[in-house]
C-alpha positions, 0 to 999 in steps of 0.5 A: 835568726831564730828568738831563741838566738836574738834573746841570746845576743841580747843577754850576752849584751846586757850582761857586757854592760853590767859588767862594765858598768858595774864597777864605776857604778858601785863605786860612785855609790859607796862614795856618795854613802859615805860622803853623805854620812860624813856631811849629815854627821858633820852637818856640812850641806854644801852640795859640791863636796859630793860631786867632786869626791865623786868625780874623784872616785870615779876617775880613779875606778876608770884608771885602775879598771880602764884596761880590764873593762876595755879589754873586755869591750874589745874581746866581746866585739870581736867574738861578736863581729866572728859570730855575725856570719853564724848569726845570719845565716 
């Protein structure tokens, strides 16, 4: 295996896991912004609201996304686990 070929699967690899956690990432963040302009607007300072608004967030992002990032999880794998026997030798 040559660097160049290393250096590839790497970055495919870091790009899957952007790609998979980009979605449940951005959405956490919006929701924390949001929540945290409404509670500095409102001057609620109750820490727990937004950690349940955001585990709320976030499983909704997982069931309305969950398919297409697993598929895409599953899809990389197997290209992955195909192109082993190229990889090293």
């Amino acid at each position: 295996m040559t660097p160049e070929t290393a250096l590839g699967e790497i970055s495919r690899g870091l790009q899957m896991a952007l790609v998979l956690g980009g979605p449940p990432l951005v959405a956490v963040l919006v929701v924390g912004v949001v929540v945290g302009v409404i509670q500095a607007a409102t001057q609620i300072n109750e820490p727990t609201i937004p950690f349940v608004v955001k585990v709320v967030g976030l499983v909704a992002v997982l069931a309305a996304t969950g398919h297409f990032l697993l598929g895409r999880m599953v899809a990389f794998t197997t290209d992955l686990f195909h192109r082993i026997p190229h990889l090293i030798g």
